[in-house]
C-alpha positions as CSV (number, residue, x, y, z in Angstrom):
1,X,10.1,14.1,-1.8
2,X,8.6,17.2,-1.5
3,X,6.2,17.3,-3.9
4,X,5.3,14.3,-3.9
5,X,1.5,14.1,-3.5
6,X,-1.4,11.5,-1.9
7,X,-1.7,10.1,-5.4
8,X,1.5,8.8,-5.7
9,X,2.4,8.3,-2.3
10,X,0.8,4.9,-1.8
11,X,2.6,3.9,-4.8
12,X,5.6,3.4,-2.3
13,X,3.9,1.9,0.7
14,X,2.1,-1.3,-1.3
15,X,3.2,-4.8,-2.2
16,X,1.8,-4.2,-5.4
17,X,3.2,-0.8,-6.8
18,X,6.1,-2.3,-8.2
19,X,3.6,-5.1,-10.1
20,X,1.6,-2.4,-11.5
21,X,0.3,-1.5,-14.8
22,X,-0.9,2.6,-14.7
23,X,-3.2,2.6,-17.7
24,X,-5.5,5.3,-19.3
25,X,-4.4,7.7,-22.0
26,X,-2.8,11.2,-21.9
27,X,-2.5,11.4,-18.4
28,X,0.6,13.0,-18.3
29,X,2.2,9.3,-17.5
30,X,6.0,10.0,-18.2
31,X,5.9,12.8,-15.6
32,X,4.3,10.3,-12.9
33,X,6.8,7.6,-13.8
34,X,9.3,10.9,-13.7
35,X,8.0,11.9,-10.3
36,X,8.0,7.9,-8.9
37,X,11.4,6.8,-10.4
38,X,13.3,10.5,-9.1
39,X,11.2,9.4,-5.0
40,X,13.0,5.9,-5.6
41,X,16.4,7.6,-6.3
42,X,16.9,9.1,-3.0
43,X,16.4,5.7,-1.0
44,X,20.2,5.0,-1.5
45,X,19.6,1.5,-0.1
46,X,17.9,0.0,-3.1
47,X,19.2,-0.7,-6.9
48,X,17.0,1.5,-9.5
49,X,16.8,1.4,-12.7
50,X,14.8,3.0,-15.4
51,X,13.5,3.3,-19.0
52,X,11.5,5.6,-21.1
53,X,10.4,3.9,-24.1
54,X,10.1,6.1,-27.3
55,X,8.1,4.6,-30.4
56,X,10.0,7.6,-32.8
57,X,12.8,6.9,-31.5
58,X,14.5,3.1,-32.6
59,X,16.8,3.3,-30.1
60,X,14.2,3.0,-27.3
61,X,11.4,1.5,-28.7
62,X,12.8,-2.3,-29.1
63,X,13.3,-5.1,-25.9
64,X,17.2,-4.9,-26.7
65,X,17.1,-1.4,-26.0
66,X,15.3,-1.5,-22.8
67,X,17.4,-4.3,-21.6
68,X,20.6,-2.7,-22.8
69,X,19.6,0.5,-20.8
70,X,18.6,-1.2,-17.9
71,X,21.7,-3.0,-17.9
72,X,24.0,-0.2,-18.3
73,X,22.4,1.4,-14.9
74,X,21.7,-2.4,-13.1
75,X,26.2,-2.6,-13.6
76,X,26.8,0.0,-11.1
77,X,24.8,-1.7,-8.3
78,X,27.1,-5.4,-9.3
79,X,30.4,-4.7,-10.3
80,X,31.2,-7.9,-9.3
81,X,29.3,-9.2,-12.7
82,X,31.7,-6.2,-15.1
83,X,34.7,-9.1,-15.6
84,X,31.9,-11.9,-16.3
85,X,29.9,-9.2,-19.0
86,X,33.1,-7.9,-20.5
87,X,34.3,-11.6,-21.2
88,X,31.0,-12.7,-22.8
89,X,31.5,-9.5,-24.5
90,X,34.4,-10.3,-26.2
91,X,33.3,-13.9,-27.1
92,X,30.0,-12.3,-28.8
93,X,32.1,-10.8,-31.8
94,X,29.4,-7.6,-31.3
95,X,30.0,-4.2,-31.2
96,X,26.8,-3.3,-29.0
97,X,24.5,-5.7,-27.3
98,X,22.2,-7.1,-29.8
99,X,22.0,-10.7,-28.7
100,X,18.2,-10.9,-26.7
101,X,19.7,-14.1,-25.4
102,X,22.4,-12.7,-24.1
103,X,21.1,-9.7,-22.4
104,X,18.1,-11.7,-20.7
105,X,21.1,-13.7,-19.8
106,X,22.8,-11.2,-17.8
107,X,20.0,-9.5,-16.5
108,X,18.6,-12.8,-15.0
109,X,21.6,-13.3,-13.4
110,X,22.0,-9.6,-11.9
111,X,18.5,-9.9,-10.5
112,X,20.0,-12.5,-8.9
113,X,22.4,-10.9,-7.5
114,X,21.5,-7.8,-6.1
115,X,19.6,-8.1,-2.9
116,X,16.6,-5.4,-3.4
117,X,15.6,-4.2,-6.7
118,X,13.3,-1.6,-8.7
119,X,12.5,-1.3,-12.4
120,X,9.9,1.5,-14.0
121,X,9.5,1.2,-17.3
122,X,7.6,4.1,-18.7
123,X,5.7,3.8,-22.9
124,X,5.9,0.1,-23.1
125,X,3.0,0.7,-25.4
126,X,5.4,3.0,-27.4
127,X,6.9,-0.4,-28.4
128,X,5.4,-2.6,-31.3
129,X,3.3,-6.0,-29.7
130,X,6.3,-8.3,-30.7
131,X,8.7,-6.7,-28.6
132,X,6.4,-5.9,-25.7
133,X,5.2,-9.5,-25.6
134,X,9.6,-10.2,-24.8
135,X,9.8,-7.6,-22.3
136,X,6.8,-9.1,-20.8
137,X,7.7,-12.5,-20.7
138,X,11.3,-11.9,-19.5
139,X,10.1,-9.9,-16.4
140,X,6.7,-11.5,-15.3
141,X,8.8,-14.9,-15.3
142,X,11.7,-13.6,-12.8
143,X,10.1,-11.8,-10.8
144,X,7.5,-15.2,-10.0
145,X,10.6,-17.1,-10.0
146,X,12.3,-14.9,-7.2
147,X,9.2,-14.1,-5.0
148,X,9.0,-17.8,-4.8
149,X,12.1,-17.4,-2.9
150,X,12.4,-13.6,-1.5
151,X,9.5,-11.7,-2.0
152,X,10.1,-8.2,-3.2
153,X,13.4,-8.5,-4.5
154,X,12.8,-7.3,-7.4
155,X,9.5,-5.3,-8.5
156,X,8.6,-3.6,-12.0
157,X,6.2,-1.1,-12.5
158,X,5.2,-1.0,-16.3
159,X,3.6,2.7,-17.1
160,X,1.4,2.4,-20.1
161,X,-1.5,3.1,-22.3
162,X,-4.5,0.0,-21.3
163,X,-3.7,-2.2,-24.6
164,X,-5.3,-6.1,-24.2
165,X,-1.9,-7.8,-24.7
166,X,-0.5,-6.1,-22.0
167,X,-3.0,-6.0,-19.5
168,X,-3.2,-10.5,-20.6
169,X,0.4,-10.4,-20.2
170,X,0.0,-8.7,-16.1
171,X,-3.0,-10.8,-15.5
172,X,-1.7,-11.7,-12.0
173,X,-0.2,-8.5,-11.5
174,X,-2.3,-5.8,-9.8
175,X,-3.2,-2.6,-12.1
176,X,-3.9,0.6,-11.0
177,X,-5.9,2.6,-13.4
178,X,-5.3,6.3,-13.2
179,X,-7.9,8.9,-14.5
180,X,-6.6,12.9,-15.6
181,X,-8.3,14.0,-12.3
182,X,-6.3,11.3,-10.0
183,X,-2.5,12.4,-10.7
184,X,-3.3,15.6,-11.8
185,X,-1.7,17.3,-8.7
186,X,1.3,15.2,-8.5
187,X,1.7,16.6,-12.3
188,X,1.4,20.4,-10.9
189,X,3.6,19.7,-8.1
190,X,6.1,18.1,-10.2
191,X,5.9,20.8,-13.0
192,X,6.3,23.4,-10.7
193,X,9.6,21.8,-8.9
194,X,11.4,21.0,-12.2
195,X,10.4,24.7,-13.6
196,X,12.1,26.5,-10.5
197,X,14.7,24.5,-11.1
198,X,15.3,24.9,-14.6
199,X,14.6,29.0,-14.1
200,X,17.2,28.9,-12.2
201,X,19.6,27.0,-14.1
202,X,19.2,29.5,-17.5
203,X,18.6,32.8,-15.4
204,X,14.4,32.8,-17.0
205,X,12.1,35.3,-16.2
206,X,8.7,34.9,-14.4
207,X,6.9,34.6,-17.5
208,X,9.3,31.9,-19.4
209,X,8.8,29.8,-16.2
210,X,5.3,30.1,-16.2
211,X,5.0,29.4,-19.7
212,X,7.1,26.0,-19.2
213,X,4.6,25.0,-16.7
214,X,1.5,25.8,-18.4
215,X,2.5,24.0,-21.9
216,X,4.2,21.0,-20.4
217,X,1.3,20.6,-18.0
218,X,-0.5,20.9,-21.1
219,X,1.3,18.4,-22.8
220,X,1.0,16.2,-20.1
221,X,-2.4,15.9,-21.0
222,X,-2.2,15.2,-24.8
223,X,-3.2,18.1,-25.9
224,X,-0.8,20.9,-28.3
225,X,-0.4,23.5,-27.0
226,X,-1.3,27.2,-28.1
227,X,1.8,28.7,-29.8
228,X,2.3,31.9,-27.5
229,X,5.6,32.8,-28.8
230,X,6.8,34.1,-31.8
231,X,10.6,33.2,-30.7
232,X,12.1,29.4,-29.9
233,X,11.4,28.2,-27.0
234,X,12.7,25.9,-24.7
235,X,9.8,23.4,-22.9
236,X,10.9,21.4,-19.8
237,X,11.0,18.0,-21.0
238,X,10.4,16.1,-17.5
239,X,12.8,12.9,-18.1
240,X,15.4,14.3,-19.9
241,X,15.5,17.9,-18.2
242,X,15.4,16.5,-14.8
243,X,18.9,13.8,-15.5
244,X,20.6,17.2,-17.1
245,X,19.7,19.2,-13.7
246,X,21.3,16.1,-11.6
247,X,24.3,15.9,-13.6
């Protein structure tokens, strides 16, 4: 990927990137996992799937929801599993997925499956301790069970604040910690893609373009922006901008 720069670039070279834990706060995290999960997307060859965890939001801030959403994308790289999910569907009496049993279920069994696998999960410290401590467990125990067998069929990178339980929960996992001044490139380069991009999608001028980059770089860094503008506008938000630009 283009602007994908030396701080990131190892990420895809190493054994361990996929068993990492990326901890320190306001780094501009979502946009690295962003930048990471978009490089992984253009190898056509492997499964990828992805989550952004959202602690106002209680749709993405439980394990059911990150294992329903992972399991919505994981379907299209198995659909010989759709007949075998629609039938335990129909025998669950639910509506949506809410059984935990059930969706470890099926996800155990399309990690199975699939031959080569990657998982980013971005915010799992948006999510309360209880249902980070599921995640945790579900995924730390598959993927030790499969690299017993085939190593690196399936890796998961977790992108999150430093918090004990999680870092207890990766203790055999290898953690990259990331300061402002390590991905702070890869955030520019990535800002400045998606903005050209987006300028050209709703016809900006120079100046709303610029102003997307400078408060979402500054955003990236946990810190609120100055209120420039009298009028609405429009930031780049990097996950869900970037999946409305694909579409």
């Amino acid at each position: 990927m283009e602007f994908l720069e030396p701080v990131c670039q190892p990420l895809f070279y190493t054994e361990e990137f996929l068993r990492s834990t990326l901890a320190e706060n306001s780094i501009g995290k979502t946009i690295l996992a962003s930048v990471i999960v978009e490089s992984l997307l253009n190898n056509a060859s492997d499964a990828v799937s992805y989550f952004y965890c959202r602690e106002d939001d209680p749709e993405k801030n439980d394990c059911i929801s990150i294992f329903r959403g992972l399991l919505s994308q994981l379907l299209n790289h198995c659909r010989d599993i759709v007949p075998f999910c629609h039938e335990k569907y129909l025998q669950s009496g639910e509506l949506n997925l809410t059984s935990l049993g059930l969706a470890e279920r099926l996800l155990t069994l399309i990690f199975e499956m699939i031959p080569k696998q990657f998982i980013i999960i971005d915010g799992l410290d948006e999510c309360d301790i209880v249902q980070r401590k599921s995640v945790l467990a579900l995924f730390t125990s598959i993927v030790e069970r499969l690299d017993e067998r085939e190593p690196g069929k399936l890796r998961v990178l977790f992108v999150s604040q430093d918090f004990s339980d999680i870092r207890k929960a990766l203790e055999t996992a290898t953690v990259l910690d990331l300061s402002k001044e390590d991905n702070k490139n890869d955030i520019k380069s990535y800002i400045n893609h998606w903005s050209k991009m987006i300028e050209q999608k709703y016809h900006l001028n120079t100046e709303d373009t610029e102003f997307i980059q400078e408060s979402t770089l500054i955003r990236s860094q946990g810190i609120a922006p100055n209120q420039k503008k009298t009028e609405p506008m429009r930031v780049a938000n990097s996950s869900q901008e970037c999946s409305s630009l694909r579409d």
